[in-house]
KELO-720044 format. One record per atom (N, C-alpha, C): x, z negated, y negated. Coordinates in steps of 0.05 Angstrom, whole numbers, padded with zeros to 5 digits, always signed. Atoms other than C-alpha are relative to their C-alpha. Layout:
BEGIN
XZY/...
***
This chain:
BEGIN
-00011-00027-00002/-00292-01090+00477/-00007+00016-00025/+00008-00017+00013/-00331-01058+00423/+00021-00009-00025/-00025-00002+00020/-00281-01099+00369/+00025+00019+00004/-00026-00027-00007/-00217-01067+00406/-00002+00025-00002/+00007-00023-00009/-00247-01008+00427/+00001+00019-00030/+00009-00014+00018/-00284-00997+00367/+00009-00006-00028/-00006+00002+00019/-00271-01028+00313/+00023-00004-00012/-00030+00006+00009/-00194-01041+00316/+00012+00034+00005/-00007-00022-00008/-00198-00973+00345/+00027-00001+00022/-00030+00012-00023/-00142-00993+00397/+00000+00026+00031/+00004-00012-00022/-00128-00943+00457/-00001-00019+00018/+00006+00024-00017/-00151-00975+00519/+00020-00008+00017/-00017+00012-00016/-00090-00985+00553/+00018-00015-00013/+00001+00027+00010/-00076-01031+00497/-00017-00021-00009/+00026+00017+00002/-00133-01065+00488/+00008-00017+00024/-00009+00021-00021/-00131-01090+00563/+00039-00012+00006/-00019+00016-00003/-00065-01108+00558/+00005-00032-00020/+00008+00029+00022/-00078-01159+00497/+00003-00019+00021/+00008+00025-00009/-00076-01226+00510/-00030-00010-00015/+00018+00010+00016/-00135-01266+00488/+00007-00017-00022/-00009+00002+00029/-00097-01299+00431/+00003+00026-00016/+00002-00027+00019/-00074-01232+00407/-00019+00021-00007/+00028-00014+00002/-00147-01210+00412/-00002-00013-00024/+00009+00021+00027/-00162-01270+00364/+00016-00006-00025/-00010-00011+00020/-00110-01253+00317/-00007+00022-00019/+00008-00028+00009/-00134-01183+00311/-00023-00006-00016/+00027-00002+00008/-00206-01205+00299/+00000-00019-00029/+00005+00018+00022/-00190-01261+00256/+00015+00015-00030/-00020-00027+00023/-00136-01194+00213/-00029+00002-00023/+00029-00018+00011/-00214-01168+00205/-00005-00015-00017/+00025+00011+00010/-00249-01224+00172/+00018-00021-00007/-00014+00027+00008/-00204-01264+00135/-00010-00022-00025/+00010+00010+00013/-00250-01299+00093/-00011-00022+00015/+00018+00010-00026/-00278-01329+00161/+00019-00026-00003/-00013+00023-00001/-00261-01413+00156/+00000-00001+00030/-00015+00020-00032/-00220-01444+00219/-00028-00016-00001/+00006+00019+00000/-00259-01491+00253/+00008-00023-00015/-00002+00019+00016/-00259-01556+00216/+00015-00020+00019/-00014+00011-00028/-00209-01605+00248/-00011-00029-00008/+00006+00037-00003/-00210-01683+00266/-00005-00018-00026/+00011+00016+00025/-00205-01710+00202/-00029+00002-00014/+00035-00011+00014/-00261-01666+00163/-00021-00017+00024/+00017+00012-00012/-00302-01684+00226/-00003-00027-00001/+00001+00039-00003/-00287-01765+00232/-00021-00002-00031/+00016-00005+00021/-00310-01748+00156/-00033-00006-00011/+00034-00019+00006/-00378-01711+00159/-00014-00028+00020/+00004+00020-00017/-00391-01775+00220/-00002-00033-00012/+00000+00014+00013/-00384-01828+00171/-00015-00001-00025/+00019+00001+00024/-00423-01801+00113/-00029-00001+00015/+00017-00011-00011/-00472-01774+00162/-00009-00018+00025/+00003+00015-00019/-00483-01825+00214/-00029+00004+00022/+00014-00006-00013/-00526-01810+00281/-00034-00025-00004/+00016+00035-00009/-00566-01886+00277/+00004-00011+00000/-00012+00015-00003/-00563-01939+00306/+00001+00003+00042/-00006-00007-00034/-00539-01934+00384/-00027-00020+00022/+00014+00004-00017/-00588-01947+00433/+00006-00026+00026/
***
């Protein structure tokens, strides 16, 4: 609430109407320096350099 409310400044009878994607549009407007999660590949990646062990 306090993003909409406050910091998108949004009146509240748009705020609760948002969806929660178009919440996470808004927030992500704010902070666009902010990296996506990292997807399947990068991860298979970081899992192969980085390996847990050996399995139990």
């Amino acid at each position: 609430m306090s993003l909409g409310l406050g910091t998108l400044r949004m009146p509240p009878e748009i705020f609760w109407r948002m969806t929660l994607p178009e919440l996470a549009a808004a927030a992500r407007a704010m902070r666009p320096d902010v990296r996506k999660a990292m997807g399947r590949e990068e991860f298979d990646g970081l899992m192969i350099r980085y390996p847990d062990g050996a399995a139990r």
